[in-house]
C-alpha positions in Angstrom: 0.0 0.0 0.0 1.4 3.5 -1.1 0.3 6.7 1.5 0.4 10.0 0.3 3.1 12.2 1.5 2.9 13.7 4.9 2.8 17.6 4.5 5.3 19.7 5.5 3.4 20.9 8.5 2.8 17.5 9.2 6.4 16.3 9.1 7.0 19.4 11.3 4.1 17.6 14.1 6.4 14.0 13.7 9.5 15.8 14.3 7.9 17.4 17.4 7.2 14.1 18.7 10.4 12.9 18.8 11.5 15.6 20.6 9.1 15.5 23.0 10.6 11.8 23.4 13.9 12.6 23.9 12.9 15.2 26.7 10.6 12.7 28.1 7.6 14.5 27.7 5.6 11.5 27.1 2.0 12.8 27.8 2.7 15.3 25.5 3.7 13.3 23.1 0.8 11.1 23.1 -1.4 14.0 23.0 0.6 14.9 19.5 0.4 11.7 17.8 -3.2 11.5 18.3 -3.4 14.5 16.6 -1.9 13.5 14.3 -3.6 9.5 13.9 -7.0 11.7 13.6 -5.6 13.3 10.0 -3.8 10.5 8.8 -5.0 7.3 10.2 -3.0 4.7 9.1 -0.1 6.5 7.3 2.5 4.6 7.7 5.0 7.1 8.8 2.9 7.9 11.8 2.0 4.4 12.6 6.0 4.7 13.2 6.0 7.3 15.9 2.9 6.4 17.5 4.8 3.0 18.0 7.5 4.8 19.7 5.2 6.5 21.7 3.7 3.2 23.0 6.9 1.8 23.6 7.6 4.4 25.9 4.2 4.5 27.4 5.3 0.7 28.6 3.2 -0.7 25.9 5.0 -2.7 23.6 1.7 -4.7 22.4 -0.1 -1.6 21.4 3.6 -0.5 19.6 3.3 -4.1 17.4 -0.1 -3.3 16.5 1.0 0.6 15.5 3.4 -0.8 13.3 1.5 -3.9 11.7 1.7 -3.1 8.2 4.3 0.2 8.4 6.9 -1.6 6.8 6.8 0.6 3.3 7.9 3.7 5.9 10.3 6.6 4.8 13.1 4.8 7.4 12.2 1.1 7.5 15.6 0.5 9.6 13.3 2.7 12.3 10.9 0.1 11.4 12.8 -3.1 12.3 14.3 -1.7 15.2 11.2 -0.7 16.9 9.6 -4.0 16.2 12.5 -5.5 17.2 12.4 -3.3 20.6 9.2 -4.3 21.0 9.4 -7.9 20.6 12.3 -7.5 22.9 10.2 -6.3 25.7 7.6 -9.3 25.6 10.2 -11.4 25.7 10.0 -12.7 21.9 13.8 -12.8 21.4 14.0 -14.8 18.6 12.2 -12.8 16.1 13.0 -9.6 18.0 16.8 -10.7 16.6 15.6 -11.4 13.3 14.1 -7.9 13.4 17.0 -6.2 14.6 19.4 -7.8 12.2 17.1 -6.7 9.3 17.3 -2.9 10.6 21.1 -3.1 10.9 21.4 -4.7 7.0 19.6 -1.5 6.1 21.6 1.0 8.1 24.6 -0.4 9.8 25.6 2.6 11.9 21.9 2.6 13.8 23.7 2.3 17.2 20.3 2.0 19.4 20.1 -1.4 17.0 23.8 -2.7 18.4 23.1 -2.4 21.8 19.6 -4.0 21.2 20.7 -6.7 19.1 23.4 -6.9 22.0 21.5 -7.5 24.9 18.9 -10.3 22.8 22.2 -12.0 22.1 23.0 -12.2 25.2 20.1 -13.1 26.6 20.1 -16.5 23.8 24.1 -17.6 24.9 25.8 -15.8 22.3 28.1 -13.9 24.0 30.6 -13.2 21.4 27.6 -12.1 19.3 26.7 -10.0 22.2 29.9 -8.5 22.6 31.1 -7.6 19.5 27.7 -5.5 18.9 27.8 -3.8 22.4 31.3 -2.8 20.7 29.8 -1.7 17.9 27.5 0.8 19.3 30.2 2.4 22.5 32.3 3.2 19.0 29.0 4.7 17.0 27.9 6.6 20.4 30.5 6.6 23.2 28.4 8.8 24.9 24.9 7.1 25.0 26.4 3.7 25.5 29.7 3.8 27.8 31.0 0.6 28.4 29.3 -1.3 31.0 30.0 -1.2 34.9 32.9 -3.9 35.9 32.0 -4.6 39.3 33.2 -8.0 40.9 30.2 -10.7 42.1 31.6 -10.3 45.9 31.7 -6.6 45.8 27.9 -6.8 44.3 27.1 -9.2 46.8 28.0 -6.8 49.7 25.3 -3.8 48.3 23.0 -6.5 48.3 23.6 -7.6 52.2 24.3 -3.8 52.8 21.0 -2.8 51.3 19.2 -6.0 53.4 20.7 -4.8 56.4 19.4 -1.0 56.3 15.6 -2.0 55.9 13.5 -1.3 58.9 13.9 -4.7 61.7 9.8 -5.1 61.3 10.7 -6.0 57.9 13.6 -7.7 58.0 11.8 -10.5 60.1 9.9 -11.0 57.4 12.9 -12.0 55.6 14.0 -14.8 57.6 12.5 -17.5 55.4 12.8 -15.7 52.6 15.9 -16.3 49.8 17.2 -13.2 48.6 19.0 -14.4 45.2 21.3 -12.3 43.0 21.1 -14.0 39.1 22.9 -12.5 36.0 19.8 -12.4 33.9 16.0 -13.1 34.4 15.4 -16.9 32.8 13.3 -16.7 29.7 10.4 -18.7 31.2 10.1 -16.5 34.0 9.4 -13.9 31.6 6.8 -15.5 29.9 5.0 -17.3 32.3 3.2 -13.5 33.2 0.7 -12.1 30.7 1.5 -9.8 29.6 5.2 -10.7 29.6 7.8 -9.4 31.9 10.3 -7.3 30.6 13.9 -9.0 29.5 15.1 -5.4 31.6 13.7 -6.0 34.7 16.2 -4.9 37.9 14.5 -7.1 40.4 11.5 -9.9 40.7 9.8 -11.4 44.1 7.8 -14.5 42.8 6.0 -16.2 45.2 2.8 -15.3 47.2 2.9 -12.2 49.1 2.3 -12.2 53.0 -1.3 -10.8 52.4 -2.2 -14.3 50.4 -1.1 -16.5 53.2 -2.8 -18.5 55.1 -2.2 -19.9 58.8 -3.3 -23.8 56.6 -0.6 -23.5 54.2 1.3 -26.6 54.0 4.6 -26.1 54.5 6.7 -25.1 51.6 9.3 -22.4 50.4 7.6 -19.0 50.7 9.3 -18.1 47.5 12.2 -16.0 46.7 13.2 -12.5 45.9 15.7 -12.3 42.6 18.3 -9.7 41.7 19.4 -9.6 38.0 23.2 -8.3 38.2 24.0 -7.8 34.6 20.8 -5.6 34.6 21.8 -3.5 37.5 25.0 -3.1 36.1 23.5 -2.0 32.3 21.1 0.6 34.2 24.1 2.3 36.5 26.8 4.9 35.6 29.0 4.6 38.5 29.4 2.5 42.0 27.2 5.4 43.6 24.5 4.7 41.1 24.5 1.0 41.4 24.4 1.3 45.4 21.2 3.4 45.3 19.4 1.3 42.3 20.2 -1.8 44.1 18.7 -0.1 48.0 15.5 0.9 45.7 15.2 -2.8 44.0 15.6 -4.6 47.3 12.9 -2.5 49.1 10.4 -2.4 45.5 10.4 -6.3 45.9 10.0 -6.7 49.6 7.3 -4.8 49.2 5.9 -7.4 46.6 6.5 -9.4 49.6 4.6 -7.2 51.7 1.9 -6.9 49.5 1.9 -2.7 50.4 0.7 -0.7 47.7 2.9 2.7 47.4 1.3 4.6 50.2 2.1 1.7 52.7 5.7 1.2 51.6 6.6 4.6 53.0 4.6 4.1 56.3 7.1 0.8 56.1 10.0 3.4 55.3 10.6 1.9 52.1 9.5 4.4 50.1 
């Protein structure tokens, strides 16, 4: 299917959005592709941004469905890499690698595409793979993608107990029974097994039933456990610093899972 061109003015509203992106103005951005859907529902080229609107709404099904049939776009590497990204984030990494392959065949410089196709890599065991594309994009964009944190498993380990040991004593009793387990990446099935699907970038994860659920009949069993994913902490962090705090703020978002406290009762916890 051909689309007639996009007007000027029109261009001049898409360009708009992705500015409003890149400052995070995401309601705002919303607001202006809507606009823009009710003039030229179904264009291709705005099927495009309103995918990258989604995506950064959190809503990577509503971005596949934006871009079902925007392939004949004025940039179909943008395309490909944001149905790659969003295949990435419900946790279809084998087509999501397809995807991202395709956009980098078209334009091999597309650094956002390297570090994607990076991370799917090595989420599948390709590490080399992985590697080699992270590479790729610290050369294209030294400054959006520095190379990654080196922090040794002991030294992580100890923010972890450090960040355990600073949570208020009424909820570290809780805790007693409760694994707190550091991992290098959240397992595939975990992913999946939620609808919609976690996200391949998740910091932290309690699984298990939450202290509200229980019962004083429950045969006995593990409670559950709360999980850690390293290499994620270490993608998400600048600096030692950062990585302390994000690691304090992951711990205490997943005991409150445990808790079962909704944001106003994690800060009468003091874990806010």
């Amino acid at each position: 299917m051909s689309y007639p061109t996009l007007t000027e003015h029109e261009w001049d509203e898409v360009e708009k959005i992705w500015d409003l992106l890149d400052e995070a103005r995401i309601e705002q951005a919303r607001l202006a592709v809507n606009g823009l859907l009710a003039q030229r529902p179904g264009h291709a080229d705005v099927r495009i941004v309103d995918a990258a609107v989604a995506l950064d709404e959190g809503e990577p099904e509503r971005a596949l469905r934006a871009l079902d049939g925007a392939e004949r776009s004025a940039d179909p590497a943008l395309f490909f890499h944001l149905r790659s990204l969003a295949r990435y984030e419900l946790a279809r990494l084998d087509p999501a690698r397809e995807d991202a392959e395709r956009a980098l065949a078209i334009r091999p410089d597309f650094a956002e595409t390297h570090e994607l196709l990076s991370k799917i890599l090595e989420f599948i065991g390709d590490e080399e793979g992985s590697r080699r594309h992270a590479d790729w994009a610290r050369e294209l964009d030294p400054d959006l993608f520095p190379p990654l944190l080196e922090v040794a498993d002991d030294e992580f380990d100890a923010l972890v107990e450090k960040s355990l040991g600073e949570l208020p004593p009424k909820v570290r009793r809780h805790l007693d029974e409760m694994p707190v387990l550091v991992e290098a990446l959240p397992p595939r099935e975990v992913l999946v097994a939620e609808n919609p699907p976690l996200s391949p970038d998740i910091l932290g994860l309690f699984i298990g039933r939450h202290l509200l659920e229980r019962r004083n009949d429950d045969l006995p069993g593990s409670p559950g456990a709360i999980y850690l994913f390293r290499r994620n902490l270490l993608r998400a962090c600048a600096d030692r610093e950062e990585l302390a705090h994000e690691v304090r703020v992951t711990v205490q978002h997943e005991v409150g899972h445990l808790l079962g406290l909704d944001e106003d009762e994690l800060e009468e916890w003091g874990l806010a």
